[in-house]
C-alpha positions in Angstrom: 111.3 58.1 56.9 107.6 58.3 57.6 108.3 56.7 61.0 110.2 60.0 62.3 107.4 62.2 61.4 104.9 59.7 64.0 108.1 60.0 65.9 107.6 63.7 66.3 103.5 64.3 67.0 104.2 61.7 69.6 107.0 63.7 70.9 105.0 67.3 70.7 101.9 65.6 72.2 103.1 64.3 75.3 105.9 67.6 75.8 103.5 70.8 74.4 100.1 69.5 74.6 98.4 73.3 73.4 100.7 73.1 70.3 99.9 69.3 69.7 96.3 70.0 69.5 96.4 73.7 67.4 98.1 71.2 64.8 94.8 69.0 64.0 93.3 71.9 62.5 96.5 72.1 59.8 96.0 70.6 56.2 96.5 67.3 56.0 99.8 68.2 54.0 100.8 70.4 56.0 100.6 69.1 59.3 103.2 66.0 59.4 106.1 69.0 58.5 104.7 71.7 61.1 104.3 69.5 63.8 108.2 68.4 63.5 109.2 72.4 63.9 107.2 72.2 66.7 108.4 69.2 68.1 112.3 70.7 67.5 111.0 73.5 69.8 109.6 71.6 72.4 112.7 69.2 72.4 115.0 72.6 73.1 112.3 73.9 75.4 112.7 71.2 77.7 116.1 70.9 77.7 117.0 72.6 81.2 114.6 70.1 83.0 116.2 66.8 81.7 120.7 67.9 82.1 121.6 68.6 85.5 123.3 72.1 84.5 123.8 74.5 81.9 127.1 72.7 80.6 125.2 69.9 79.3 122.2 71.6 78.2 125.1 74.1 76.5 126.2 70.3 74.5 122.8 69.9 73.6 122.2 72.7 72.0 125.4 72.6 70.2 123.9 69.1 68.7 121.2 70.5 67.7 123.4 73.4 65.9 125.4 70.9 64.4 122.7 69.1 63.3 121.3 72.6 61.2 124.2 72.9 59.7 125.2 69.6 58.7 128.5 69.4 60.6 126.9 66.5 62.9 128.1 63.4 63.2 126.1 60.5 61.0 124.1 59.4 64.0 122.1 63.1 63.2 119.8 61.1 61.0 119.2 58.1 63.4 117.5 60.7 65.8 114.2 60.3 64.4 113.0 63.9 65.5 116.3 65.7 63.8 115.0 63.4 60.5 112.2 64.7 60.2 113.2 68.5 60.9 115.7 68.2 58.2 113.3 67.0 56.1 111.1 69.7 56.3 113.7 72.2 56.3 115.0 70.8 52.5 111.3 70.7 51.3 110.3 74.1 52.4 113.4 75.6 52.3 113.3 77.2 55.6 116.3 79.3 56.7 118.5 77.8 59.2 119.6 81.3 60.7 116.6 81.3 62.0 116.5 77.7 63.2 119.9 78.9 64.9 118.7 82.3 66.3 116.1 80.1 68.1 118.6 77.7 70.2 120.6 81.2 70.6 117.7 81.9 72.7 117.1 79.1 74.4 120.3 79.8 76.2 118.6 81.9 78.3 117.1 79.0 79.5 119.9 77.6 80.8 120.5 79.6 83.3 118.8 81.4 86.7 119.2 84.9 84.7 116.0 87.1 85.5 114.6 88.0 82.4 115.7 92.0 83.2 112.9 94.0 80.8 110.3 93.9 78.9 112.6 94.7 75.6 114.2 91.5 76.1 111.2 89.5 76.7 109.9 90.4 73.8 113.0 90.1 72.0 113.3 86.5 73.6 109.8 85.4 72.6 110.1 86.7 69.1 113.0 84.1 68.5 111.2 81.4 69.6 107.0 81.5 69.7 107.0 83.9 66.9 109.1 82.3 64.7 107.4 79.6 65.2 104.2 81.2 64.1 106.2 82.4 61.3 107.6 79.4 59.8 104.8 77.0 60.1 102.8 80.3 57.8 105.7 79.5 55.3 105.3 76.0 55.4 101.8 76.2 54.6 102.9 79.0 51.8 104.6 75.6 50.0 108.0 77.3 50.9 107.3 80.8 49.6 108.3 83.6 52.0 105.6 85.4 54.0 105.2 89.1 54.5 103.1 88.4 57.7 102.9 92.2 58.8 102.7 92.1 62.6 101.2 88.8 62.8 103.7 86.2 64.2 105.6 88.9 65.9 102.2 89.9 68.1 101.0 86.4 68.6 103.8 85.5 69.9 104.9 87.7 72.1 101.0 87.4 73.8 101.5 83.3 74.0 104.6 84.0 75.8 103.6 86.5 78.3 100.2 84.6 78.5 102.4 81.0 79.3 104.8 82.5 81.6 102.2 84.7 83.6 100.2 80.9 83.9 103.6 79.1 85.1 104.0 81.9 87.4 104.6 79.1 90.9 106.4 76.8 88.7 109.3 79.1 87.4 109.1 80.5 90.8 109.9 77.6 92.7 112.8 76.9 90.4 114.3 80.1 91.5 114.1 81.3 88.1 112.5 84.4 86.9 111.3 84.6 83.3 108.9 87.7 82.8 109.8 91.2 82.7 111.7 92.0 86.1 111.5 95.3 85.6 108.0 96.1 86.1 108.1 93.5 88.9 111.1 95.4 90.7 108.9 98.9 89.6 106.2 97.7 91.8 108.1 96.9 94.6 108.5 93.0 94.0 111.6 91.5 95.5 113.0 88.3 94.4 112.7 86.2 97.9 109.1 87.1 97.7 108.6 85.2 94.3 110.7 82.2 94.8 109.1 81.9 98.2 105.2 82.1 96.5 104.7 85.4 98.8 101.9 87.4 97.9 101.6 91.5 97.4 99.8 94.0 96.3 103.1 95.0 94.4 103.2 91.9 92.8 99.5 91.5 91.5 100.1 95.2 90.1 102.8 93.8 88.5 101.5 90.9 86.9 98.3 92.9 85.8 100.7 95.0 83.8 101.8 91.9 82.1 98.6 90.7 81.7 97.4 94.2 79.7 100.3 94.1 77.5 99.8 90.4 76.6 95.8 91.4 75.6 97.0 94.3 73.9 99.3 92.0 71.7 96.8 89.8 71.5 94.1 93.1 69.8 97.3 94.1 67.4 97.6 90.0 66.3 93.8 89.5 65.4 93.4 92.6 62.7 96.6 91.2 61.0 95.8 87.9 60.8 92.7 88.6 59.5 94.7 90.2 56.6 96.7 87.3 55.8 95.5 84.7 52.8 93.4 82.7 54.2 95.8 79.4 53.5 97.8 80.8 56.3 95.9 81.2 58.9 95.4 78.3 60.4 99.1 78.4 61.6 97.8 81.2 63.9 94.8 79.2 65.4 96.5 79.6 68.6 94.9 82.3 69.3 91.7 81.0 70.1 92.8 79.2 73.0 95.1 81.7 74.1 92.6 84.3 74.5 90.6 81.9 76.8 93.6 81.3 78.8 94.6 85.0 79.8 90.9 85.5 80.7 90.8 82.5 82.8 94.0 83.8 84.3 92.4 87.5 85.1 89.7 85.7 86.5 92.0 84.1 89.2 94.2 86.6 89.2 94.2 87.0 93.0 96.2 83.3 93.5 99.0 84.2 90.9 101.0 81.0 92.7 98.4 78.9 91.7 98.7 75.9 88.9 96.8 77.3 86.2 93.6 75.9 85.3 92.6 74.2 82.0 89.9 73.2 79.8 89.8 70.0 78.4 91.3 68.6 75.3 88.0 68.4 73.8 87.1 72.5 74.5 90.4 73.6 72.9 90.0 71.4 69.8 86.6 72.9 70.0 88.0 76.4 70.2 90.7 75.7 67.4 88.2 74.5 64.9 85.3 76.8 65.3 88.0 79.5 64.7 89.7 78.0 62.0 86.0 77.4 59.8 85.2 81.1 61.0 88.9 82.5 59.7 88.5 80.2 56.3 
């Protein structure tokens, strides 16, 4: 059903704009099947904001595990997004565990949790950004299994820390907190301070921590992408963008509340494609 893979970049475009755009650097015959994982992703991502609790956001996930499995109902292949996920996964043969660990996470999401260390954050981001990095290097691998060395595991823990530390005032003002609480309690942050946008010296402390382990991840990722094939690669194009963002962010680092700012649409594709001819 060619229709459910449009279905899907339409879907990623207007829900994960940064992923949308790292895809136009893809092979042609690649892109169509990468762009659906990441469309599944952003579907679960943004499951919270659209089911007024974490029972029905618990049902939707539960669709989307029947749907993996194949003990969904027949409408499973009317949902033009699930089509064209399970499409992909039969032609690459991508494993469905971890497709499943994924929406494991994603229960997190659900609720108003603090994310309590940095062990777990990292955990949490390698089920969902780095398995994303690592699947979409198997796609383009024509289905083969990837030893990726650190390189999906890095990369994404960095896009994590880099996209929460950026959505700082937004997860705030849901009352939710989603990076490391430790090292925000270890610096003396309290939680009525965030939700309420209150600066402190404890908390920019805090977040510069964050911000030096998310470019630290970010010097493991490059040396071990640059050791991959160069077929794969392009699934970690990311980076490029990435790395402008967490300098933008340590360049206003003293309004941590603030909505991030962002290039254009034109200066990422920019970015992704002089990387991507420079990592050929």
């Amino acid at each position: 059903m060619p229709g459910s893979y449009d279905f899907a970049a339409q879907a990623l475009r207007e829900q994960d704009r940064d992923r949308y755009l790292a895809t136009l650097v893809l092979p042609a015959e690649s892109r169509p099947h990468i762009t659906a994982l990441l469309a599944f992703n952003a579907d679960v991502a943004a499951i919270r904001a659209r089911v007024s609790g974490p029972q029905p956001g618990e049902i939707r996930l539960q669709w989307w595990n029947d749907a993996l499995t194949g003990s969904g109902h027949g409408e499973v292949r009317q949902n033009p997004l699930a089509d064209a996920l399970l499409q992909t996964i039969a032609q690459y043969g991508l494993p469905v565990g971890t497709l499943q660990r994924l929406i494991g996470a994603r229960r997190f999401d659900l609720y108003d949790d603090p994310m309590p260390d940095l062990e777990t954050f990292e955990g949490y981001a390698g089920e969902t950004a780095s398995t994303l990095f690592q699947l979409a290097a198997m796609i383009l691998n024509q289905g083969e299994p990837v030893e990726q060395g650190d390189a999906a595991g890095h990369l994404g823990v960095a896009q994590a820390m880099i996209g929460h530390l950026r959505a700082l005032g937004h997860v705030s003002s849901q009352g939710r907190i989603m990076l490391p609480w430790s090292i925000l309690e270890a610096n003396g942050v309290r939680e009525t301070e965030l939700f309420r946008a209150r600066d402190s010296e404890g908390l920019h402390a805090a977040l510069s921590q964050i911000a030096e382990l998310a470019e630290a991840h970010l010097q493991k990722a490059r040396p071990a992408i640059a050791a991959l094939p160069a077929r794969l690669r392009p699934a970690f194009a990311a980076i490029a963008v990435l790395e402008q963002q967490l300098q933008a962010w340590n360049q206003r680092a003293t309004a941590p509340f603030a909505p991030p700012q962002d290039e254009a649409d034109w200066r990422k594709i920019a970015r992704l494609t002089w990387w991507t001819w420079r990592n050929r």
